[in-house]
Structure formats: C-alpha cells, structure tokens
DSSP file (Angstrom, degrees, kcal/mol; ACC not computed):
  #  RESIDUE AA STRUCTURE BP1 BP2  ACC     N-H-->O    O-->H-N    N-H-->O    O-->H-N    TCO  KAPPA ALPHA  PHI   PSI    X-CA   Y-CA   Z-CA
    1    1 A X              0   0    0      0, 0.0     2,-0.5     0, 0.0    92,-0.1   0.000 360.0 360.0 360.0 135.8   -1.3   12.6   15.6
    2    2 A X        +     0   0    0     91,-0.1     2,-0.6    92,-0.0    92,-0.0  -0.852 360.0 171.9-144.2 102.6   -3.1   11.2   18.5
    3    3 A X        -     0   0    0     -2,-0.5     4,-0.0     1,-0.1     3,-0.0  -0.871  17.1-160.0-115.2 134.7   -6.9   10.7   17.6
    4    4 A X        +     0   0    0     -2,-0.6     2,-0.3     2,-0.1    -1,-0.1   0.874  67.1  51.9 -90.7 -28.4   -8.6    8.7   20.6
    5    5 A X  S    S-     0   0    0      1,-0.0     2,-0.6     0, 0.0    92,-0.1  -0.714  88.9-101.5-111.7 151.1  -11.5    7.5   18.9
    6    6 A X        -     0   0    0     -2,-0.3     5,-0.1     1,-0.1    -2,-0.1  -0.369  39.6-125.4 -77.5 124.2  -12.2    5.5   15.5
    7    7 A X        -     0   0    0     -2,-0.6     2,-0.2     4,-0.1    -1,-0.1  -0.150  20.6-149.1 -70.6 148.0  -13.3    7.4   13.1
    8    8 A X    >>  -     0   0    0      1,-0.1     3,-4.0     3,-0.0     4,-1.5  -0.553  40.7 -81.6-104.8 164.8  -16.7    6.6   11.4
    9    9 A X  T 34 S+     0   0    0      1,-0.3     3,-0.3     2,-0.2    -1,-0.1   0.690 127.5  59.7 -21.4 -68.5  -17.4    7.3    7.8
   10   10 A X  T 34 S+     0   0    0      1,-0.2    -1,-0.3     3,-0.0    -3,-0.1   0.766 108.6  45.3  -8.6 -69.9  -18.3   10.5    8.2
   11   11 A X  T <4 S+     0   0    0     -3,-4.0    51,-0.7    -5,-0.1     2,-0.3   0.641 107.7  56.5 -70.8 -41.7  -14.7   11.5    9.7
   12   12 A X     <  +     0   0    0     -4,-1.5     2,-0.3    -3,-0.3    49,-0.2  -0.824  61.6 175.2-112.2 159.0  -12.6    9.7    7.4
   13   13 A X        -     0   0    0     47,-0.3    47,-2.0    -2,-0.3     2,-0.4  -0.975  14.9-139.0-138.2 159.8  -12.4   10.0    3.6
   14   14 A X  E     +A   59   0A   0     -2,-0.3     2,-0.3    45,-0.2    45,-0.2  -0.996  23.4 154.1-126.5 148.3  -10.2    8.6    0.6
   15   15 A X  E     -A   58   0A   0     43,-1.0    43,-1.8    -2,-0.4     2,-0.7  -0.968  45.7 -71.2 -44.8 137.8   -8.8    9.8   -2.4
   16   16 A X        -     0   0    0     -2,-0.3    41,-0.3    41,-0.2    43,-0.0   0.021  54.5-106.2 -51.5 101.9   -6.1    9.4   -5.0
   17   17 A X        -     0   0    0     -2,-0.7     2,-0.3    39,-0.4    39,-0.1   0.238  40.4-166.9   4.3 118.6   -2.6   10.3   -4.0
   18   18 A X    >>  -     0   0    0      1,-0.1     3,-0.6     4,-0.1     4,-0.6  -0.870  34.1-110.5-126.0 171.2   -1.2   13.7   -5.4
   19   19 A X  G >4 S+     0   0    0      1,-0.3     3,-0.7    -2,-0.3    23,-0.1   0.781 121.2  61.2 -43.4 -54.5    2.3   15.5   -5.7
   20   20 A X  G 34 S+     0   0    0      1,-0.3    -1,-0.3     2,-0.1     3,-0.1   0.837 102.8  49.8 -89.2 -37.5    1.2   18.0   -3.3
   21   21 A X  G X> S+     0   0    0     -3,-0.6     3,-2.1     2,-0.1     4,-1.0   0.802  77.1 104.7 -48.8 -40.5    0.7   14.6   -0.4
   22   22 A X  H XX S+     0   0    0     -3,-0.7     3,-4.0    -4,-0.6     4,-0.6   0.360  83.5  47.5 -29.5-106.8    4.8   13.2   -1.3
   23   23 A X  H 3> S+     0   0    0      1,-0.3     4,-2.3     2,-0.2    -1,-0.3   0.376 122.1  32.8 -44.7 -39.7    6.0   15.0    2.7
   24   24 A X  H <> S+     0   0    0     -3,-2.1     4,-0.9     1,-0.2    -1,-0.3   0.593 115.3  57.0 -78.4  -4.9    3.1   13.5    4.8
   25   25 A X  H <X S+     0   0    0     -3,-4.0     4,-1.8    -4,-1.0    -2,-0.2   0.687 106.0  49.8-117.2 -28.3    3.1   10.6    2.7
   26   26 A X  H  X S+     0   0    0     -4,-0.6     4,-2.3     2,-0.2     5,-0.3   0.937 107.4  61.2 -57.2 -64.0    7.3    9.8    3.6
   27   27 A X  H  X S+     0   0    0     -4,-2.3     4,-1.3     1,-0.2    -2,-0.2   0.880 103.5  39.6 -23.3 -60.5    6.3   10.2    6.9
   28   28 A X  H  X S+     0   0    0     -4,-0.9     4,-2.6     1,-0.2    -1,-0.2   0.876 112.8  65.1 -58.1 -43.2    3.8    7.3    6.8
   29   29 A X  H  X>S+     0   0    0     -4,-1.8     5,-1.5     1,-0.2     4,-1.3   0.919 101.6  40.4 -43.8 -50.0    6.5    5.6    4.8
   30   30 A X  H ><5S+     0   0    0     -4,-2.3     3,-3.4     1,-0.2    -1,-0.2   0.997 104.3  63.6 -69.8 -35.6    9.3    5.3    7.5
   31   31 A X  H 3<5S+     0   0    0     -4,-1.3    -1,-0.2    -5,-0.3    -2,-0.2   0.990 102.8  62.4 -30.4 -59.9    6.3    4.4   10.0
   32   32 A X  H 3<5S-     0   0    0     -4,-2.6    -1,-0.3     1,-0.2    -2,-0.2   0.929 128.8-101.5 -24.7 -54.4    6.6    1.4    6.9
   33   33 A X  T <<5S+     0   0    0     -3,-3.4     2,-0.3    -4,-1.3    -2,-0.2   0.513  97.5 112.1 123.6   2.2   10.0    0.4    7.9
   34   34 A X      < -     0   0    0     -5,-1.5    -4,-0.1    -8,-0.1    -3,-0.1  -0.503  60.9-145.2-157.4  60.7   11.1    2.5    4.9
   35   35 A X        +     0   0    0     -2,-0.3     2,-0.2    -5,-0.2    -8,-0.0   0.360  32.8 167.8 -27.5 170.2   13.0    5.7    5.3
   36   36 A X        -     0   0    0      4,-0.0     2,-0.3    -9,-0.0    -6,-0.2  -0.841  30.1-142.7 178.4 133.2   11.9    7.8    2.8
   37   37 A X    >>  -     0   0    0     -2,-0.2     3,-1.6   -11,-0.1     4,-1.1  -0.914  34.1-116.1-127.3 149.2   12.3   11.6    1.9
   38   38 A X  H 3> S+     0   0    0     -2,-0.3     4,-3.0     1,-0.3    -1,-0.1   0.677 116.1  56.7 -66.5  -7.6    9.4   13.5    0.4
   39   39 A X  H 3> S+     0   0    0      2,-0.2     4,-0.6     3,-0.2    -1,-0.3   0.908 111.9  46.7 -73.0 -59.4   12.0   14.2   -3.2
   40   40 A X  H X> S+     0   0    0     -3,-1.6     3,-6.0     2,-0.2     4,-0.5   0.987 114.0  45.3 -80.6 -69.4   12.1   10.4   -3.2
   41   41 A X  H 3X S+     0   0    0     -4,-1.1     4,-1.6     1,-0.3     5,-0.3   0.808 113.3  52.5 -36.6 -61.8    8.0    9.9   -2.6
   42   42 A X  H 3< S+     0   0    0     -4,-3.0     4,-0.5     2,-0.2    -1,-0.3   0.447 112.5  40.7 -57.0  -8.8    7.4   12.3   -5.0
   43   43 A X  H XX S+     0   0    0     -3,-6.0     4,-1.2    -4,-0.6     3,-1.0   0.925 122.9  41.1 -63.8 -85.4    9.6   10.7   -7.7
   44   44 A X  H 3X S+     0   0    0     -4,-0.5     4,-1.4     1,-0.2    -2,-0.2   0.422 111.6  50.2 -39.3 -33.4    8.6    7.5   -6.9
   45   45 A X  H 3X S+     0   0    0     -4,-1.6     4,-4.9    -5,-0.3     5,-0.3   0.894 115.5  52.7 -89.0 -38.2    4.4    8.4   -6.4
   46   46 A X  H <> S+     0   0    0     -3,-1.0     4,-3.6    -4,-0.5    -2,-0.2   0.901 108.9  56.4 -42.7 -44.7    4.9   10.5  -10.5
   47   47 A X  H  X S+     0   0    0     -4,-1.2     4,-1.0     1,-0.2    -1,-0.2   0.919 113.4  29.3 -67.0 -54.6    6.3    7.1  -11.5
   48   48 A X  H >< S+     0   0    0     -4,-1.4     3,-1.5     1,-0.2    -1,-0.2   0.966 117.5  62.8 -89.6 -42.8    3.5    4.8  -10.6
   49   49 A X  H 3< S+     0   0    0     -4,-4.9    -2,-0.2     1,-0.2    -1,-0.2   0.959  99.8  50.5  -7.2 -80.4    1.3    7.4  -11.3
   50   50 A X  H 3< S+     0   0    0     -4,-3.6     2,-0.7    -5,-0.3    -1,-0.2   0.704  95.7  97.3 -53.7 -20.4    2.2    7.6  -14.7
   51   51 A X  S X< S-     0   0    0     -3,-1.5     3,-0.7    -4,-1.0    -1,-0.0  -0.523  77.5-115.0 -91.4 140.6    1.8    3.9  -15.2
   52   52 A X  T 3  S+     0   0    0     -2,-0.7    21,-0.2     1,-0.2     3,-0.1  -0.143 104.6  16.5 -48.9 137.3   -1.2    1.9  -16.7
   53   53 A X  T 3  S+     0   0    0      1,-0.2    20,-1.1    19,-0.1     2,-0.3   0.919  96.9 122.7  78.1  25.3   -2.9   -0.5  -13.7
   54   54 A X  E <   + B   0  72A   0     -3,-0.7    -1,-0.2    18,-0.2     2,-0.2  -0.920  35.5 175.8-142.6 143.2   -1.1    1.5  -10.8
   55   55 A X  E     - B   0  71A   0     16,-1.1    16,-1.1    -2,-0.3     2,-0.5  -0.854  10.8-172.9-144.2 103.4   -3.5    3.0   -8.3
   56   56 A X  E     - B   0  70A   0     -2,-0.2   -39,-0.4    14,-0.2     2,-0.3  -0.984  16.1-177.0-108.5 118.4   -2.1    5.2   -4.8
   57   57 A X  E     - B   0  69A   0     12,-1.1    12,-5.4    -2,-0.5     2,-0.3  -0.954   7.0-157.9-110.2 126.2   -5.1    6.1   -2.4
   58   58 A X  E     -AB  15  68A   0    -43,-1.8   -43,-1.0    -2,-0.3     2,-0.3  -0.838   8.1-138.7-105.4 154.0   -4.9    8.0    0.7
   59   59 A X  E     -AB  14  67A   0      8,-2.0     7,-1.1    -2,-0.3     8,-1.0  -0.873  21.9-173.3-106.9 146.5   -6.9    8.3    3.7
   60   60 A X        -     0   0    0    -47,-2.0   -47,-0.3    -2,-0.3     5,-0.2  -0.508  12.7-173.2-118.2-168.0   -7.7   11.4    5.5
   61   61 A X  S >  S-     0   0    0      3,-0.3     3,-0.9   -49,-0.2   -49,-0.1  -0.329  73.4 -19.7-148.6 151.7   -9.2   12.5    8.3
   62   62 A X  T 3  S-     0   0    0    -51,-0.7   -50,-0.1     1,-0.2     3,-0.1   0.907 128.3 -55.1  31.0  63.5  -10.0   15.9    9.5
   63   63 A X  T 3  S+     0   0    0      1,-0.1     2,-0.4     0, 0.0    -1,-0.2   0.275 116.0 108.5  86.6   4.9   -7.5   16.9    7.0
   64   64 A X    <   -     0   0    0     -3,-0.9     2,-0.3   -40,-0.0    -3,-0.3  -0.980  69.1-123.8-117.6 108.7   -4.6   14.9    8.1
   65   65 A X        +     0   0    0     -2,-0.4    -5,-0.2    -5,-0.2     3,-0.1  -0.539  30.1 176.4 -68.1 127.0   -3.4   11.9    6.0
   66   66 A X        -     0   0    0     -7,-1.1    25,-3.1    -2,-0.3     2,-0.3   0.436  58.2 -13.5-113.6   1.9   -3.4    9.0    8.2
   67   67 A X  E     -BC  59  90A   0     -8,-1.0    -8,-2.0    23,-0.3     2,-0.3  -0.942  53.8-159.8-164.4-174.5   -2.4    5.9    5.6
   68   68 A X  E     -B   58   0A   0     21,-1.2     2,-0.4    -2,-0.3    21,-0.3  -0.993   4.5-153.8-174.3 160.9   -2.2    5.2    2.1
   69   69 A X  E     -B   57   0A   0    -12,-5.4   -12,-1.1    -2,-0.3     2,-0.4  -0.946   5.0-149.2-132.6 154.7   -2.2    2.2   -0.1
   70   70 A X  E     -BD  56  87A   0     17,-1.9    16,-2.2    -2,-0.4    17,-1.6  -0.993  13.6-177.5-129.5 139.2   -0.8    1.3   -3.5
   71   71 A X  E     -BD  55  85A   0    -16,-1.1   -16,-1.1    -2,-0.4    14,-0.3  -0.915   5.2-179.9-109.3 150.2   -2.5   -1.3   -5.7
   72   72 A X  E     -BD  54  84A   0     12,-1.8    12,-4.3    -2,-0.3     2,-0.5  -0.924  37.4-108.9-144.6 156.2   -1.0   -2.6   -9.4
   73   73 A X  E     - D   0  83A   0    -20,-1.1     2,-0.4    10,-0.2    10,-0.2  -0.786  37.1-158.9 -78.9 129.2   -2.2   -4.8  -11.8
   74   74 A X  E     - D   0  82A   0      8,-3.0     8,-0.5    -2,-0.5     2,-0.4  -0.813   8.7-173.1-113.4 126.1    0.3   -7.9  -11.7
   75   75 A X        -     0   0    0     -2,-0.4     2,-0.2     6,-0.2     5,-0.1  -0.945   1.8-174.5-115.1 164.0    0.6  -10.4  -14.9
   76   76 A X        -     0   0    0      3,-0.6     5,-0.2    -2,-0.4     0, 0.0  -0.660  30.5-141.8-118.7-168.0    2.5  -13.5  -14.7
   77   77 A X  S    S+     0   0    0     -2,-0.2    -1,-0.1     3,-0.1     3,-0.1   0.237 109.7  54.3-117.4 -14.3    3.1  -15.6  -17.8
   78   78 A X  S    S+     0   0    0      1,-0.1     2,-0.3     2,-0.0    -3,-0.0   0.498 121.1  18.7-111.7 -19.2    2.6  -18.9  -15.1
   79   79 A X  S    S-     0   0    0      3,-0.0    -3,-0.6     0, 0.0     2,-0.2  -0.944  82.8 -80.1-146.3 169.6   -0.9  -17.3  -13.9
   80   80 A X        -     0   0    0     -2,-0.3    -3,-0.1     1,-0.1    -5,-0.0  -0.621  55.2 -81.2 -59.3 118.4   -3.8  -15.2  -14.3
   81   81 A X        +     0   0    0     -2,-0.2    36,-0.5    -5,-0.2     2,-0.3   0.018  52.4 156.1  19.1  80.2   -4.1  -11.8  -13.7
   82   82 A X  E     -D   74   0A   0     -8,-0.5    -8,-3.0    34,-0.2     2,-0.2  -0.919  40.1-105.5-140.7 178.3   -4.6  -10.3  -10.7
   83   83 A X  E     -De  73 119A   0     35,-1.9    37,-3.0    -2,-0.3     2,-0.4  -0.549  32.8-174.3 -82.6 147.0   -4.3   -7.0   -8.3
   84   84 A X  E     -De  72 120A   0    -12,-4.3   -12,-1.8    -2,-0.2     2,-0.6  -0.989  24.5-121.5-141.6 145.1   -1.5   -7.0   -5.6
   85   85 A X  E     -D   71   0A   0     35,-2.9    37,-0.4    -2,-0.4   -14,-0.2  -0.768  20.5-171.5 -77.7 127.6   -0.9   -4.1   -2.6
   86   86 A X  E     -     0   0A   0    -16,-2.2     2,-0.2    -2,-0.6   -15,-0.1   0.353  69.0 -12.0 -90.6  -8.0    2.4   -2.9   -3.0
   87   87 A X  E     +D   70   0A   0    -17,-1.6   -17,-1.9    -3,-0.1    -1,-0.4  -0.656  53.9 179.4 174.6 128.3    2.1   -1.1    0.1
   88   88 A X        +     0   0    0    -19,-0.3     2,-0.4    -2,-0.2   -19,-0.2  -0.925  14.8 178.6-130.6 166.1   -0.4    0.0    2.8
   89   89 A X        -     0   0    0     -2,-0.3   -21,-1.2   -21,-0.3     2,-0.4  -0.925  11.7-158.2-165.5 141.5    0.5    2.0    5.9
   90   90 A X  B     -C   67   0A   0     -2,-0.4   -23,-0.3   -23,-0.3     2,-0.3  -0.997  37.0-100.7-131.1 130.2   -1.5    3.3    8.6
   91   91 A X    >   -     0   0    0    -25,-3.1     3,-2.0    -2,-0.4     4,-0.5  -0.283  35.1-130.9 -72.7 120.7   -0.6    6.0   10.7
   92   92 A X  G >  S+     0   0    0     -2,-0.3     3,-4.5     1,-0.2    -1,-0.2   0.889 106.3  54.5 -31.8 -66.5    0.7    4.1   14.3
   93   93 A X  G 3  S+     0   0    0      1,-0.3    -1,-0.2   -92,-0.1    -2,-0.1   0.758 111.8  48.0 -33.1 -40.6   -1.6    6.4   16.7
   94   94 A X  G X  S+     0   0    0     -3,-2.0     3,-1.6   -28,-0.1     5,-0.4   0.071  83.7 139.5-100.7   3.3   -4.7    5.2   14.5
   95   95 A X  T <  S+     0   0    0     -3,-4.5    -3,-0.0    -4,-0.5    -4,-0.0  -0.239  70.1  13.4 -12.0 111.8   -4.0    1.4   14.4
   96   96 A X  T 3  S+     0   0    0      1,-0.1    -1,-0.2   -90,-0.0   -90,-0.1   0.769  97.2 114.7  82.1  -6.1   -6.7   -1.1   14.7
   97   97 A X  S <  S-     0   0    0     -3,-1.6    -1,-0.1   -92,-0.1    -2,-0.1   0.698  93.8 -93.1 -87.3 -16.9   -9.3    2.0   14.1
   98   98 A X  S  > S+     0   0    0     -4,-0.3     4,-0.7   -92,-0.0    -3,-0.1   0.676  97.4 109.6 112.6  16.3  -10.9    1.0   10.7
   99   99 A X  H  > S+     0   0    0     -5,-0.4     4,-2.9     2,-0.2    -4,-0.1   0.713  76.2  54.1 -93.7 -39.0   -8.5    2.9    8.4
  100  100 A X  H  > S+     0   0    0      2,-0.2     4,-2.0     1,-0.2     5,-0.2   0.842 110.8  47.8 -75.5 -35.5   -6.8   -0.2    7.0
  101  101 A X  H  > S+     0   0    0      2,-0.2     4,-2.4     3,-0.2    -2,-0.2   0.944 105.7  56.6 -66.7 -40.7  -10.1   -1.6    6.1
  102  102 A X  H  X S+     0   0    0     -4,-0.7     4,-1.0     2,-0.2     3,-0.2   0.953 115.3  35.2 -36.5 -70.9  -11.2    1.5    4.6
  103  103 A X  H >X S+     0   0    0     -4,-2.9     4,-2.0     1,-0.3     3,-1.9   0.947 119.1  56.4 -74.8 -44.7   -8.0    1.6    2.0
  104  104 A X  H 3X S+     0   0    0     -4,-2.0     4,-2.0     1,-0.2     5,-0.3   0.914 109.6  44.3 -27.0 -61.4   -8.4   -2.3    2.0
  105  105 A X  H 3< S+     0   0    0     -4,-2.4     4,-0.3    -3,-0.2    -1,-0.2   0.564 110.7  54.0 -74.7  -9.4  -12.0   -2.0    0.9
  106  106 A X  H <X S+     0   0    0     -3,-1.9     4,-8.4    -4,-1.0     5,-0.4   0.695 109.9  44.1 -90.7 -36.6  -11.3    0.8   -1.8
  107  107 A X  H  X S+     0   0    0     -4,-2.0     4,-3.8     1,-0.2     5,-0.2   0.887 106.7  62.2 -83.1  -3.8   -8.8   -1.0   -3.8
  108  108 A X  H  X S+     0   0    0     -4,-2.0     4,-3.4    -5,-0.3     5,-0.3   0.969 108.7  47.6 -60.2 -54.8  -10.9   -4.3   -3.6
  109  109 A X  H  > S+     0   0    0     -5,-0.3     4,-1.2    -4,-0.3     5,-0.2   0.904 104.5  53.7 -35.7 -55.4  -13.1   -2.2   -5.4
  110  110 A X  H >X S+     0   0    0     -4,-8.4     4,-3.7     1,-0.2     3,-1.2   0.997 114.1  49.6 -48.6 -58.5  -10.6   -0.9   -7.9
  111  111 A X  H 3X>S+     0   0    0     -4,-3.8     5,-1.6    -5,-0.4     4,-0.6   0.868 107.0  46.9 -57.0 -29.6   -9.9   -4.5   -8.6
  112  112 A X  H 3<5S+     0   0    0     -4,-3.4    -1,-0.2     3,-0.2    -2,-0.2   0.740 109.0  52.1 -64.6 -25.9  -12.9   -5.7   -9.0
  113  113 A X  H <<5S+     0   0    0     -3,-1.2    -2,-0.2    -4,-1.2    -1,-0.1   0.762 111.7  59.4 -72.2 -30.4  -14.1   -2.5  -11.6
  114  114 A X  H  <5S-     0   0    0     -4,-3.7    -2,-0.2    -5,-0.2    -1,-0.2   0.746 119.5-120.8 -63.2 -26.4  -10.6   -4.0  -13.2
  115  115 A X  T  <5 +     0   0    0     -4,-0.6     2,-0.5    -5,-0.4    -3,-0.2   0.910  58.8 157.1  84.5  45.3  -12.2   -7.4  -13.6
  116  116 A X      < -     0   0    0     -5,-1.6    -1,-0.2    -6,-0.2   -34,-0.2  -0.788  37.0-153.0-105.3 118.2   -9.5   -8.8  -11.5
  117  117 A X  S    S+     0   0    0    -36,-0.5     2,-0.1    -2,-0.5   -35,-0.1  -0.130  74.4  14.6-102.7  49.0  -10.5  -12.3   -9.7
  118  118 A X        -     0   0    0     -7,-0.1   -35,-1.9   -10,-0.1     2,-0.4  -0.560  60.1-141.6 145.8 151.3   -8.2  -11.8   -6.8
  119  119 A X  E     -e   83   0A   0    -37,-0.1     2,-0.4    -2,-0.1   -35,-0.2  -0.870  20.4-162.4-128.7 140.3   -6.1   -9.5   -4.8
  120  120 A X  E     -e   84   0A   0    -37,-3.0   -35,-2.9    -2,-0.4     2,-0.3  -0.862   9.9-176.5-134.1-167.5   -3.0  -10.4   -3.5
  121  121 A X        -     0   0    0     -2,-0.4     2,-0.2   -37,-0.2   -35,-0.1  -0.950  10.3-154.5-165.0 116.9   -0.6   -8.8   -0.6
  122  122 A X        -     0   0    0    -37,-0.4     2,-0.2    -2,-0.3   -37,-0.0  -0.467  15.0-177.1-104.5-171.8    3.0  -10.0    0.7
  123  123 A X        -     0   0    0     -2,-0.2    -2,-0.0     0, 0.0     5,-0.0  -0.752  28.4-101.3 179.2 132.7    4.2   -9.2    3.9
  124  124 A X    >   -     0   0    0     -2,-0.2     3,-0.9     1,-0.1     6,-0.1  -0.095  33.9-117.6-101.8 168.6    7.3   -9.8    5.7
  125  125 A X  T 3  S+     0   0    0      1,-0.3     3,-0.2     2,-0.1    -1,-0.1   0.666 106.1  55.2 -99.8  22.9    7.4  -12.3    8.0
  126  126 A X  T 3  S+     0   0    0      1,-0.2     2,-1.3     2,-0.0    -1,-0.3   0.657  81.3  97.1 -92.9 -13.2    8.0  -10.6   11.2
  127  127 A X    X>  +     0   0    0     -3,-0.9     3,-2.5     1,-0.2     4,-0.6  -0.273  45.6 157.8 -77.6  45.3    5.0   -8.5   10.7
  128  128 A X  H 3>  +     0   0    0     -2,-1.3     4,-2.5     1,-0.3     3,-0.2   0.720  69.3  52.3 -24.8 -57.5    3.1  -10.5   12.6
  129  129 A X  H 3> S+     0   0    0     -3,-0.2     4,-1.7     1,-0.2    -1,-0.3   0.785 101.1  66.4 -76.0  -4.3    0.5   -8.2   13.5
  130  130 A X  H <> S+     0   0    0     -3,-2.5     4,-0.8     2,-0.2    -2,-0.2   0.359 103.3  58.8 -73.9  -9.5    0.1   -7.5    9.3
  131  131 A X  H  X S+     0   0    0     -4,-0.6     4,-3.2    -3,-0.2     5,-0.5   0.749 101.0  41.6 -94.0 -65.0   -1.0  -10.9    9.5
  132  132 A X  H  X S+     0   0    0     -4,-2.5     4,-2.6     1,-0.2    -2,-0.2   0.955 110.8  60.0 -30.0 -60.4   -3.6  -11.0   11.5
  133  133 A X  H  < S+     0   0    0     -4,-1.7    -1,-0.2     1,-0.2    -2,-0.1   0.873 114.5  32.9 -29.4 -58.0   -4.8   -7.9   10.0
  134  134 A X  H >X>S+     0   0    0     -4,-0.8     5,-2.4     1,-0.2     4,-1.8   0.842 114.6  63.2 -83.5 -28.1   -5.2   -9.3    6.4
  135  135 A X  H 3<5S+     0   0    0     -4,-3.2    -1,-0.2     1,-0.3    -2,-0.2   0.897 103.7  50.2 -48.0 -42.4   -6.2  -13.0    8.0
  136  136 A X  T 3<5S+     0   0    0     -4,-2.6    -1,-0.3    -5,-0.5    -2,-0.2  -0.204 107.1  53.0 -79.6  25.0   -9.3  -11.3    9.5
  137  137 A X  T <45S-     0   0    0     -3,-1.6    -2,-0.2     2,-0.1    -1,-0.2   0.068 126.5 -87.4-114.9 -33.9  -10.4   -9.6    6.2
  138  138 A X  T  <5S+     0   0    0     -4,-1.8     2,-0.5     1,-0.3    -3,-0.2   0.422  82.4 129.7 145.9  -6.7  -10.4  -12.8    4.1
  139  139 A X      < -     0   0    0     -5,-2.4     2,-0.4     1,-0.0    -1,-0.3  -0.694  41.5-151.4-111.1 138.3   -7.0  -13.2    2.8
  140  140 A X        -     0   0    0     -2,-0.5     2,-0.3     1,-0.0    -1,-0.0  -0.797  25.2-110.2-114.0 113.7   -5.4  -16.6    3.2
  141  141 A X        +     0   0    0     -2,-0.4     3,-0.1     1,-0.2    -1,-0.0  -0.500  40.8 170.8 -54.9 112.1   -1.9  -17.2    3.4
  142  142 A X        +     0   0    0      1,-0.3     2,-0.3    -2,-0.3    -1,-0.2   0.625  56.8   7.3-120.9 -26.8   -1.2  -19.0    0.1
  143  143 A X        -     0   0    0      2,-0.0     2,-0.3     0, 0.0    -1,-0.3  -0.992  48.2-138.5-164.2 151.9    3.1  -19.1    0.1
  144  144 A X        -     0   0    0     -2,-0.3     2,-0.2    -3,-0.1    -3,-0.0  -0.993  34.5-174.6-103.5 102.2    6.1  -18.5    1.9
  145  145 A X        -     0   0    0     -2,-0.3     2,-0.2     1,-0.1    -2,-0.0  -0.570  23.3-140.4-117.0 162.1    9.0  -16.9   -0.3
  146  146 A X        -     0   0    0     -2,-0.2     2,-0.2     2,-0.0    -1,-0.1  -0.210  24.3-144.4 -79.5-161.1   12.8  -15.8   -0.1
  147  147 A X        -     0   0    0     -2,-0.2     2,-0.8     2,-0.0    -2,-0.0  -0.776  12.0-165.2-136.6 126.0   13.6  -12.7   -1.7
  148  148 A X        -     0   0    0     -2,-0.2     2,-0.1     2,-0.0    -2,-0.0  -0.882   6.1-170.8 -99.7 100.7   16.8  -12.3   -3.4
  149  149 A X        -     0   0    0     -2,-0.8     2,-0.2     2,-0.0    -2,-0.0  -0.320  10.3-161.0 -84.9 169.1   17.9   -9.0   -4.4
  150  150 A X        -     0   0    0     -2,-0.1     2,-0.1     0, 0.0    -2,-0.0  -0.748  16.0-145.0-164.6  92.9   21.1   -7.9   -6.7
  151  151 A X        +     0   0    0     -2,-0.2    -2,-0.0     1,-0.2     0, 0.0  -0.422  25.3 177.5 -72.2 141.5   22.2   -4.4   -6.2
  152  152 A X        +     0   0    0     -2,-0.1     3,-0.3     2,-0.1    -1,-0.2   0.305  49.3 104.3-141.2  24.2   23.3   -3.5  -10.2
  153  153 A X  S    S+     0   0    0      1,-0.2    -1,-0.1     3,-0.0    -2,-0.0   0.864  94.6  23.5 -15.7 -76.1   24.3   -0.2   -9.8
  154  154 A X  S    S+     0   0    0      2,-0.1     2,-0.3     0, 0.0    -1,-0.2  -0.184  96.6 116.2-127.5  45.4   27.9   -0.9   -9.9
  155  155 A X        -     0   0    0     -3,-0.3     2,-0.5     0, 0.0    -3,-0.1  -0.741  58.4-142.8 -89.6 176.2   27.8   -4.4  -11.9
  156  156 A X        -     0   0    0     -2,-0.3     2,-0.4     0, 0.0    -2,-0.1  -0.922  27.8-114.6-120.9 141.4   29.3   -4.4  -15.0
  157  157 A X        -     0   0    0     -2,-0.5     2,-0.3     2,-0.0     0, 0.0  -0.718  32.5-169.0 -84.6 118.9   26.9   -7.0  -18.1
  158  158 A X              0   0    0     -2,-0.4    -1,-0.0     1,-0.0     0, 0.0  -0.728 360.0 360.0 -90.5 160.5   28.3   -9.6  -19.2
  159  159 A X              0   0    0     -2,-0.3    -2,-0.0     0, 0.0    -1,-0.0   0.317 360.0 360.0-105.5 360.0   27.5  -12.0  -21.9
C-alpha cells in the first residue's frame, strides 16, 4: 500500500476484527515482527474473540486494512484492574499518519466504558520508535522487565 497522504476522519474508519480479515490481518502481523499465517490468525483472532474482556479492532481505509489492535482486561491479585494492548500494528507505508492514534483512541474508549482506571502497553526494548509513539500520547514508562519463556510442549510434569 502506498497512501501519500494522512488520512482524515472521513478516510479512515474502525471496526471489530472478523474471521473474514485473519489473511490481511497476518500480513500486518509479520510487519509485527511475528510471522504469522492467516490459519494461525484466524485460530488465534476465534480464541480471543471468544473470551470475556478481549477486544480486536481494525482500521480501514478505502477498504484496505491498514492496522489493528488488541485490548484485554488484565487482573492481577498484586493490583487493580486494568486494560493492556496486546498488540497494535500499523501498516509500514502509513506510519506516523494518525492510524495508531485512531486504534489508540478507540480502545481508550473501550476501557474506559469497562470502568478501567488505566491502560497499559509493553514494548520491546529495541522498539525505539514504539516508544516515542506511546510517550507522546500520554503513557509513561512505569518498568523495565525480563521475559522468561518455557517451551512445554515436550516437557514431561513432575511432582
């Protein structure tokens, strides 16, 4: 896609994610960092679908989805409530146009209709420009994590 100009209101629109989206919506994914094949979105978009507090919004314009965002309701037992992005994407060519505030500015909404009193967002830390982005919208870098993963596939449970 190569759209030269930002689109205004008019141009773009959003809506909730559907089945029929899963091939354009893998696309945006690897854009992510996060091959993806439209079998797998479409598992994966049913899944969180199907759960309470799970939200997927896409953006179009002129008929072409150009990002998409996922929001969930997060509990801890160690805090209070709140919404977290599980993922936003923006289509490269359309960077920096106003598309990422647009899906930014619908799921604030959702959270807030949720009664939610804060949204939060991780980000890796090479994503440098993913910082900026969300720094210039309001959100304030609160922690610095590892993440430890544990493929368990082919462990065997112990006691």
């Amino acid at each position: 896609m190569n759209f030269e100009e930002s689109p205004t209101p008019a141009e773009l629109s959003t809506r909730p994610a559907s089945e029929e989206d899963a091939a354009l919506l893998a696309r945006l994914t690897v854009q992510l960092g996060c091959p993806s094949t439209a079998d797998q979105i479409r598992r994966r978009l049913s899944s969180v679908r199907d759960r309470e507090g799970h939200d997927v919004v896409v953006a179009e314009r002129e008929g072409a989805i150009v990002g998409w965002i996922h929001v969930f309701a997060s509990q801890r037992l160690e805090a209070d409530a709140f919404a977290e992005i599980g993922g936003l994407v923006v289509d490269s060519s359309l960077r920096g146009k106003g598309v990422g505030s647009a899906l930014l500015r619908e799921v604030e909404a959702w959270a807030l209709r949720r009664g939610f009193r804060s949204i939060r967002v991780r980000s890796n830390v090479i994503r440098a420009e993913a910082h900026e982005f969300y720094r210039k919208r309001g959100y304030a870098q609160t922690k610095q994590q590892a993440v430890f993963d544990k493929n368990l596939r082919h462990e065997r449970l112990t006691r």
